[in-house]
C-alpha positions in Angstrom: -18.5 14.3 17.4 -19.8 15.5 14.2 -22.6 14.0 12.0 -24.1 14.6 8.5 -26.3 17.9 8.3 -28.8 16.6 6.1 -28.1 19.0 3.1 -28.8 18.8 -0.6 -26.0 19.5 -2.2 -25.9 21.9 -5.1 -23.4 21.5 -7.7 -19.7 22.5 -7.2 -18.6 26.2 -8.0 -18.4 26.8 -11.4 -19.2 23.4 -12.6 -21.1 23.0 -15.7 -23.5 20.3 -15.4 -23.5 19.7 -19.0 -20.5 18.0 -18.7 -20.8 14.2 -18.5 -20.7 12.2 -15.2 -17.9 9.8 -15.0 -19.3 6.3 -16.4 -17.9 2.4 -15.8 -15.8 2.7 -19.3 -14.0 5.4 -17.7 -11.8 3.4 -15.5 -9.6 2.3 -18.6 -8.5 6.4 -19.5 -6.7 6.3 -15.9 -3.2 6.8 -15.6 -1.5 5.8 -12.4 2.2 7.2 -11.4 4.5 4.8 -9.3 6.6 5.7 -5.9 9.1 8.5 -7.0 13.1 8.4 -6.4 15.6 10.7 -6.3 18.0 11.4 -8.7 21.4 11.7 -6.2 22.0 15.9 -7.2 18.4 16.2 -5.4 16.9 18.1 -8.2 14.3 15.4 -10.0 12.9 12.5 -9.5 11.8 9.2 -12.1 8.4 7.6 -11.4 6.8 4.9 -13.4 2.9 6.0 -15.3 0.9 2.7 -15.7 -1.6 3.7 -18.4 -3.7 0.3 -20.3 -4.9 0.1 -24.0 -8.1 -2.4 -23.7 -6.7 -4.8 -21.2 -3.0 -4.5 -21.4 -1.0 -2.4 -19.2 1.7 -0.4 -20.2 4.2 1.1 -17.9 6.9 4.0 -19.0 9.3 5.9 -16.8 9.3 9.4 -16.7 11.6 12.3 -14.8 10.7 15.7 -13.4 11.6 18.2 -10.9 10.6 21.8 -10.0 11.2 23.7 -13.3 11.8 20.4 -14.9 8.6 19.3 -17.1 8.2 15.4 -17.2 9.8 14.0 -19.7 9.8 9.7 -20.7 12.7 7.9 -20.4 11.2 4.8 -21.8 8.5 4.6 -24.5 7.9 0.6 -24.7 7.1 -2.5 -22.9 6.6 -2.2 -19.1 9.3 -0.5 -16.9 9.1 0.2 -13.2 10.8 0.7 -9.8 13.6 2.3 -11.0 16.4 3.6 -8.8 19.3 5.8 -9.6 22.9 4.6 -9.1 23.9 6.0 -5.9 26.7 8.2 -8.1 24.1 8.7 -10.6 25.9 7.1 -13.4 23.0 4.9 -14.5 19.1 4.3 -13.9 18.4 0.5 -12.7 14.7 -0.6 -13.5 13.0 -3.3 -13.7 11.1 -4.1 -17.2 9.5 -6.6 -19.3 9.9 -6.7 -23.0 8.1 -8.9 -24.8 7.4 -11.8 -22.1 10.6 -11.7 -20.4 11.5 -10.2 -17.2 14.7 -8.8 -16.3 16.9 -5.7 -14.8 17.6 -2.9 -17.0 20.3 -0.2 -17.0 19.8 3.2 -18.6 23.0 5.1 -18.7 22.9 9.0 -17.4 25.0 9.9 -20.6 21.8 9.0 -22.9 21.0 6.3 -25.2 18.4 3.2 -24.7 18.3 0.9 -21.8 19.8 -2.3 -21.7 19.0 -5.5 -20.2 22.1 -6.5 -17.7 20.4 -9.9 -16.4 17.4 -12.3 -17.1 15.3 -12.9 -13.8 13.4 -15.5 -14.4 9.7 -15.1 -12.4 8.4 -11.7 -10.6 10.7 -9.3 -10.1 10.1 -6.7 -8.0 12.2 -3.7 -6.2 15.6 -3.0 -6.7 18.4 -1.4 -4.0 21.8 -0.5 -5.2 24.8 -1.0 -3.1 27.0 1.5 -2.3 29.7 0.7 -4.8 27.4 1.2 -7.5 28.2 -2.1 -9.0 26.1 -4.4 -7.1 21.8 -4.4 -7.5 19.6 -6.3 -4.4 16.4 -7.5 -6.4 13.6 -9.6 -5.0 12.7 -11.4 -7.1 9.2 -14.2 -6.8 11.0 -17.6 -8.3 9.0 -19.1 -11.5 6.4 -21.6 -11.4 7.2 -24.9 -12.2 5.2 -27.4 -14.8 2.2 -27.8 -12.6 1.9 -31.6 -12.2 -1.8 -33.5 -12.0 -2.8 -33.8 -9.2 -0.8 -30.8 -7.4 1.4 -31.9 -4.3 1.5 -29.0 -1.7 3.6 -29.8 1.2 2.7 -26.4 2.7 0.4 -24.7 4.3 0.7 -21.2 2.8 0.3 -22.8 -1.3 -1.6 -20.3 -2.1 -1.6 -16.2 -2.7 -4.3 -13.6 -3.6 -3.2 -11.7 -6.8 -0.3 -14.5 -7.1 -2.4 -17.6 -7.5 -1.0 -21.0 -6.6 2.6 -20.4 -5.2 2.8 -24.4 -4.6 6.9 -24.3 -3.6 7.9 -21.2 -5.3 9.5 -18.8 -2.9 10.4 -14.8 -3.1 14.4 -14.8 -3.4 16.8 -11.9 -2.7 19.2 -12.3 -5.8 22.2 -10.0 -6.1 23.1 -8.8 -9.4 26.8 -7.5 -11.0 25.4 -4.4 -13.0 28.6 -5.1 -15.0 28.9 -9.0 -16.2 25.2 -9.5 -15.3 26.1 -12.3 -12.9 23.2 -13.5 -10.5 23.9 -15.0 -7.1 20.7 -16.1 -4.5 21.5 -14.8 -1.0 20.1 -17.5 1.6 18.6 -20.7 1.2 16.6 -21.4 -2.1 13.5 -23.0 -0.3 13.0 -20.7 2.3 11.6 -16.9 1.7 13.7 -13.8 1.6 12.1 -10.2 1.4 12.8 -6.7 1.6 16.5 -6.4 1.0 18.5 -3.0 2.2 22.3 -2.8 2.2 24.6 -1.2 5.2 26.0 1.8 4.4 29.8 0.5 3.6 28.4 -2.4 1.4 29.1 -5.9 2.3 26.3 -6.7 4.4 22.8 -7.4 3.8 19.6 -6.6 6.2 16.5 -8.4 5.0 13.5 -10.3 6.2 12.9 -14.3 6.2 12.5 -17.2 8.9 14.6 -20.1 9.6 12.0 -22.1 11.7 11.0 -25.6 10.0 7.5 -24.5 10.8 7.3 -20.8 9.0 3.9 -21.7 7.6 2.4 -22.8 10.7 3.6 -19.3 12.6 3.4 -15.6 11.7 7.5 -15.1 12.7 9.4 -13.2 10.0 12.7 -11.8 11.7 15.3 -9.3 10.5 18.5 -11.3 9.7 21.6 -9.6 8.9 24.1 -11.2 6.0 27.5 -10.6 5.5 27.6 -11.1 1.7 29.2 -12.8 -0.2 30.7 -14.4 3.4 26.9 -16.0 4.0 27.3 -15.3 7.4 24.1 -14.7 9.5 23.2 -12.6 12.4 19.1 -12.8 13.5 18.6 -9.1 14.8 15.2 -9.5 15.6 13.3 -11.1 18.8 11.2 -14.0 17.0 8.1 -12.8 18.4 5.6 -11.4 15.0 6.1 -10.1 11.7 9.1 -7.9 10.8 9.1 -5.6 7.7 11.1 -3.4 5.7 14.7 -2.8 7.2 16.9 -0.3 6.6 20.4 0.4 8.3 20.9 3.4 10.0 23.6 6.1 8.6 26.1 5.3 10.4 25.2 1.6 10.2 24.8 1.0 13.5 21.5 0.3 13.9 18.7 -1.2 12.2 15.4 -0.2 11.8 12.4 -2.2 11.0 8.6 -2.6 11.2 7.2 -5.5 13.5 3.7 -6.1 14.9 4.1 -7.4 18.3 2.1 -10.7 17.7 2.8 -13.9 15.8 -0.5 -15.0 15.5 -1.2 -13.1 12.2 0.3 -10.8 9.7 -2.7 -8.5 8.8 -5.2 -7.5 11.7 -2.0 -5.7 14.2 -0.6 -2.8 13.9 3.3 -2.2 12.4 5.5 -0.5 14.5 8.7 1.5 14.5 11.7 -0.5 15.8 15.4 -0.4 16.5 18.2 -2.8 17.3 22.1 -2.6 17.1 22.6 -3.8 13.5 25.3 -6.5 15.4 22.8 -8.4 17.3 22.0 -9.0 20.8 18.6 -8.9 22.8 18.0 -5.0 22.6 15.3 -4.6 20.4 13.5 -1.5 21.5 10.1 -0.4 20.0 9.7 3.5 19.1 6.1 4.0 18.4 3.8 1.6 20.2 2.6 4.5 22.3 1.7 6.4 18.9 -1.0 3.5 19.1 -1.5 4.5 15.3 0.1 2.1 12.8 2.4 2.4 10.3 1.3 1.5 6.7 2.4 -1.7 5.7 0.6 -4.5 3.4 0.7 -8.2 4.9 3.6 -10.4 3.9 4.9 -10.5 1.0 3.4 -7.4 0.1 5.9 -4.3 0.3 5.5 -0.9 2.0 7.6 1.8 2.3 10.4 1.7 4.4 11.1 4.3 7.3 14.2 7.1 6.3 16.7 8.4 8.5 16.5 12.5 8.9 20.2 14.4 9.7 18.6 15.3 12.8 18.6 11.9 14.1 15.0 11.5 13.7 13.2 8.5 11.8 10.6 9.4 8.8 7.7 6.7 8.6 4.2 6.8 7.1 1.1 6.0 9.4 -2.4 5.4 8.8 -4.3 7.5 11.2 -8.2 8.0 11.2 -8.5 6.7 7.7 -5.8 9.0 6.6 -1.9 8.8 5.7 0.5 11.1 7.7 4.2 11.5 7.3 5.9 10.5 10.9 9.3 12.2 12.5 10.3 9.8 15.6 13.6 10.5 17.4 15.7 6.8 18.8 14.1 8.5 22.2 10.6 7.8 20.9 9.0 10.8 20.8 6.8 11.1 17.3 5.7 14.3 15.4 3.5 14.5 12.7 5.3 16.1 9.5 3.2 16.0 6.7 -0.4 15.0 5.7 -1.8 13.3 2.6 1.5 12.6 1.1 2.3 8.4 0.2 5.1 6.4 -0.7 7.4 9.1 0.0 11.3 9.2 -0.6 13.6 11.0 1.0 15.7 13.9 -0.7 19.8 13.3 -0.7 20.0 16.4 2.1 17.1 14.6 4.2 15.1 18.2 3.5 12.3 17.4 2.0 10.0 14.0 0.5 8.7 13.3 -3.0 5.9 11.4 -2.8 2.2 10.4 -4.4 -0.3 13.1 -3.2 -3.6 11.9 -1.9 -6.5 13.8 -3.3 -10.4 13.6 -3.0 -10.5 14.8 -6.7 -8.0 12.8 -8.4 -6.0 9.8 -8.3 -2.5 10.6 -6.6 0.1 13.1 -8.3 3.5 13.4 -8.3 4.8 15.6 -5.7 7.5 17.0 -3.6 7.2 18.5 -0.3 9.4 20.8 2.2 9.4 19.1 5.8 10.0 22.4 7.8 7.4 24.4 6.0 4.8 21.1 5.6 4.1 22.4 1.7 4.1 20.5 -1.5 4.7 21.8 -4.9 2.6 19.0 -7.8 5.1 18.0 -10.6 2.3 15.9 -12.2 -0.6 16.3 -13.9 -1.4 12.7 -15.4 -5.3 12.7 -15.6 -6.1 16.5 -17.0 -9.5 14.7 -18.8 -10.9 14.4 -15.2 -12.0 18.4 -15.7 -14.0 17.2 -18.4 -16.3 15.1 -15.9 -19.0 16.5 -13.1 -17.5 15.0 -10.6 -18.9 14.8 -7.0 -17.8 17.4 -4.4 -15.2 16.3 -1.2 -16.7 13.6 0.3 -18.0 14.6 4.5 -16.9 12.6 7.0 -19.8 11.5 9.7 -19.2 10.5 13.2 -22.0 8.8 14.8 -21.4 7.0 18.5 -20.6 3.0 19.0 -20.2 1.3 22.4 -16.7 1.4 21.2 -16.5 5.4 20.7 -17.4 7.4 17.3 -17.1 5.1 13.9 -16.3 7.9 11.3 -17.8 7.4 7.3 -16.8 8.6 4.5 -19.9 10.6 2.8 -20.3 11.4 -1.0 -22.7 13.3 -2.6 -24.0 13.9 -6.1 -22.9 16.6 -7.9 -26.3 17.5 -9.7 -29.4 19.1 -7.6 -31.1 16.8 -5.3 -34.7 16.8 -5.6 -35.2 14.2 -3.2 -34.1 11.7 -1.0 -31.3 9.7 -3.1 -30.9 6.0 -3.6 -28.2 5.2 -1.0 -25.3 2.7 -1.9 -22.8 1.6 0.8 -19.5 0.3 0.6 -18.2 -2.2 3.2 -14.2 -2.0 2.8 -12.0 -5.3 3.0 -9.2 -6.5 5.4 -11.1 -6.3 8.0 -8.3 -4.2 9.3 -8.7 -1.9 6.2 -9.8 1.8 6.1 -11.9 4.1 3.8 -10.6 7.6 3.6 -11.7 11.0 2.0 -9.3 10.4 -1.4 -10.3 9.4 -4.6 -11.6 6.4 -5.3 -12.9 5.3 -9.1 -16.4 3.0 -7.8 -17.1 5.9 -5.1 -16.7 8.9 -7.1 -18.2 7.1 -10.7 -21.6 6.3 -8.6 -21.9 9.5 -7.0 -21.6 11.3 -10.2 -24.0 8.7 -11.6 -26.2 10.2 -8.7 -26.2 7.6 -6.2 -25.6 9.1 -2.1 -22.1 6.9 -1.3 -21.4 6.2 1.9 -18.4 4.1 3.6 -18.7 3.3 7.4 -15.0 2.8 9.1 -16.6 0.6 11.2 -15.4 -1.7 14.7 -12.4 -3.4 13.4 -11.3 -1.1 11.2 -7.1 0.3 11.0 -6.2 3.6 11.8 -8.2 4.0 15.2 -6.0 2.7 17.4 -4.8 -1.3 18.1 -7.6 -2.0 20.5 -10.5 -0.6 18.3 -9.2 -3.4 15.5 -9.3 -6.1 18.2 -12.7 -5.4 18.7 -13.3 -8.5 15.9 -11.1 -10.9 17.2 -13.5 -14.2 16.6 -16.8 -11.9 16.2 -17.1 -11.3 12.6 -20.4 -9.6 11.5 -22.2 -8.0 14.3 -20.7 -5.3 15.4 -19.7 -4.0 11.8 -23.3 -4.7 10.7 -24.8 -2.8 13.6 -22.4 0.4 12.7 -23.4 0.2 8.5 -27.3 0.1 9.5 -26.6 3.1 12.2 -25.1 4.9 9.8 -28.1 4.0 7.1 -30.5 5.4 9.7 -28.6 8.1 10.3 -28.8 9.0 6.6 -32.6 8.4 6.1 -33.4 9.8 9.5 -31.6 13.6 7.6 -33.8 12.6 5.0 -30.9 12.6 2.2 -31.2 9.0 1.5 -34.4 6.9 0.6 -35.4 3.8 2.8 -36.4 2.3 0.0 -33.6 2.7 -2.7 -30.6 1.0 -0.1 -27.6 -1.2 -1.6 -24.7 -2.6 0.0 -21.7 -3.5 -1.7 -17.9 -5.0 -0.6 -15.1 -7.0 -2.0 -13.2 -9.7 0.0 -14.0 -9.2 3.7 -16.4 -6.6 2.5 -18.1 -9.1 0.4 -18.4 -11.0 3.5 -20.1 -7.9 4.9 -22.4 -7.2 2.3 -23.8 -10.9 2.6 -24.2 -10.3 6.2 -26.2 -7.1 5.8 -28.5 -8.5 3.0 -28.9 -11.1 5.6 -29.5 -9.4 8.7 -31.4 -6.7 7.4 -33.3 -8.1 5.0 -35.9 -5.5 5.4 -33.7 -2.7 4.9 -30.8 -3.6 2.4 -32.5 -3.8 -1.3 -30.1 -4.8 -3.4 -26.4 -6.1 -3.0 -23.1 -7.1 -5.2 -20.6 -9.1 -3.5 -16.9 -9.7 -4.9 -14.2 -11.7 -3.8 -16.9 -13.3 -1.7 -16.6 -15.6 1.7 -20.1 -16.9 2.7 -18.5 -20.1 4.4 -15.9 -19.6 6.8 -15.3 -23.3 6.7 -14.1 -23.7 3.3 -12.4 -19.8 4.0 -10.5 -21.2 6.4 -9.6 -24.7 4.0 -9.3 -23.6 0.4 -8.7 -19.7 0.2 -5.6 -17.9 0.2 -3.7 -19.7 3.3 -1.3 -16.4 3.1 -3.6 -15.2 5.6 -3.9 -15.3 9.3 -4.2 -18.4 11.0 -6.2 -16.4 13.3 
């Protein structure tokens, strides 16, 4: 166990303190990349930047490789999640010009992209099939004119970051790159996510439910489609939440993400399965004795889908200890850890190496590209340079300190100036509750360090990344245990006298805003000052009005 020293930090090596801390304003000069792709000759990959001008984004795609500087491929209007044709003739996107939506083609020979098909609502992801014709898009439908009162007939009306979903419903929609043709796969009332095409073409793996009471359940199942037949094959076992499948190579086999329960999407751990991509009852599960989970938002939200290696072996990203960790598990179920602080990863045409977001304490993630035998990344990217320009905080510590349910590890930042003193202490409660804080940069944590506030986030009882039965630890117990870890480790802090009892704040959004009214609440005495966003200080009206996406837990 290891547990804060107490010292006052002096500033980084070689950093001029004349330079300016980072300030609130700042936020707006960030530039964010998007999940790279390969191009199909394995020598560069596109990646969307996302940079905003006052309030309005703007999203442009961009190529590079090793040797290769980026260079834009699109200068206007928002463009993202492109893929390249699997022969590489043409880059699909997706894009928005002016207010509409639709898929875009930008031909490998040069010249500007073209729209190939309207999609009216939220597009988002886009698979090829293999005979480079055909694009799988997801696609959320439109809203329709909202009528006074609103009629919801379902449970689940309502999303966070979506808004009132009413009947709309995510669609798979198949698109001919060459007329522009749309056809829906499936049923239009029912959801259908995360679309991934067998290796020959013709047939369709992708996520929905067929049960009349989907919103009263957490059962989303892997169904197979023989398209444009419309013939249906349920691969999974109707017991949880299945996510993101992909066919195996020889497309034999499918492999998915499920989480064992169908009591709720969020608060149990994704794990690595396989079933023959024909059907039958012999679902097997490769990674529940991992007992680490694999990253993957909620439904509808998408992750990042696990990769066949040419050794046989699976590629999948877990969240482990508040950290992300590239995954190698062979059909046997043994699991290897490949490579660390690498997200969103894609996998190279000869399966030899992953280009992916790196995950910095520093900076927000870079593009980069790493070998899987040697474990090294080379950084294609450099999207923030201004960053330099600011005294920034050094690597955040992590702190262990003991629970009745084994260490709880926090994320520690300092100032970057001298410390004369005790600082003011400010403590972040993170969200979910099955959420996790770890030692990579974040904009609030590093801006109020640098402001010279002591920053600390407790992983506390509950939290992902610690195994499944450290996050069960909640299960209809909200409040007390986290609260007891937070004050521990504000003791803890004041006890190595780098924190002043007096100058204490909590803050949290969403179940962390739940958590900072709890600790203003609790410890009165203790806790200062607070700011709570996204707040739930009724669990009645929680449980009626808000965002009935959410467990029914």
């Amino acid at each position: 166990m290891s547990g804060y020293s107490g010292r006052m930090s002096t500033s980084p090596q070689g950093l001029s303190l004349e330079r300016p801390p980072l300030a609130p304003e700042d936020a707006g000069r960030l530039a964010s990349a998007g999940a790279p792709e390969w191009h199909p000759s394995g020598q560069r990959v596109v990646y969307a930047v996302t940079t905003f001008a006052g309030d309005r984004a703007q999203s442009r795609l961009f190529e590079a490789g090793e040797g290769l500087a980026p260079r834009p491929l699109t200068h206007e209007g928002i463009s993202h999640s492109p893929v390249w044709a699997p022969d590489g003739h043409a880059l699909a996107f997706l894009g928005t010009r002016g207010d509409e939506a639709g898929l875009y083609l930008l031909d490998a020979r040069g010249g500007e992209a073209e729209r190939v098909a309207h999609l009216p609502g939220t597009p988002r992801s886009v698979v090829w099939a293999p005979d480079c014709r055909h694009v799988a898009v997801e696609v959320l439908a439109p809203a329709e004119p909202s009528p006074s009162p609103r009629v919801v007939r379902r449970l689940r009306y309502d999303l966070n970051g979506a808004g009132f979903l009413g009947d709309r419903v995510w669609q798979v929609q198949v698109v001919d790159a060459a007329t522009g043709a749309v056809a829906v796969v499936g049923p239009p009332d029912r959801h259908h996510f995360h679309p991934s095409w067998s290796p020959g073409g013709g047939r369709l793996v992708l996520v929905t439910s067929q049960r009349p009471d989907w919103d009263l359940e957490w059962v989303w199942d892997v169904y197979a489609v023989e398209w444009p037949q419309d013939r249906w094959t349920r691969l999974s076992a109707a017991d949880g939440v299945s996510l993101m499948p992909v066919f195996s190579r020889s497309g034999r086999q499918v492999v998915f993400f499920h989480n064992h329960s169908a009591t709720t999407s969020s608060t149990a751990d994704y794990h690595l399965q396989v079933v023959d991509s024909a059907g039958g009852d012999g679902v097997r599960c490769l990674t529940h004795a991992v007992d680490r989970g694999a990253t993957q938002g909620m439904v509808p939200a998408r992750g990042s889908a696990a990769r066949e290696l040419p050794d046989g072996r699976w590629l999948w990203q877990a969240s482990a200890g508040g950290q992300q960790w590239l995954m190698a598990t062979a059909l046997e179920g043994e699991t290897t850890p490949v490579v660390k602080h690498l997200a969103s990863a894609s996998l190279s045409p000869d399966g030899t190496r992953v280009a992916g977001l790196t995950l910095e304490a520093s900076r927000p993630p870079e593009v980069a590209v790493a070998s899987l035998a040697a474990g090294t990344s080379a950084t294609l990217t450099d999207l923030n340079p201004w960053l330099r320009d600011r005294r920034l905080p050094p690597p955040p510590q992590v702190v262990a300190l003991p629970s009745p349910a084994g260490p709880v590890e926090s994320v520690v930042w300092e100032p970057p100036t001298p410390a004369s003193g005790p600082r003011p202490l400010l403590v972040h409660f993170h969200g979910g509750p099955h959420g996790a804080v770890g030692p990579y940069f974040s904009f609030a944590e590093l801006m109020l360090a640098s402001q010279g506030y002591l920053v600390a986030a407790p992983n506390f009882r509950g939290s992902a990344g610690w195994g499944q039965a450290f996050a069960d630890l909640l299960g209809a117990n909200w409040g007390a245990q986290e609260g007891e870890d937070g004050m521990a480790l504000i003791r803890h802090l004041v006890r190595t006298g780098v924190a002043d009892p007096s100058r204490v704040g909590a803050y949290g959004g969403s179940y962390g805003g739940f958590m900072t009214n709890w600790m203003i609440t609790h410890y009165p005495s203790e806790i200062q000052a607070a700011v709570t966003m996204s707040t739930m200080s009724d669990l009645a009206t929680l449980a009626y009005t808000t965002d009935h996406w959410e467990s029914l837990q």
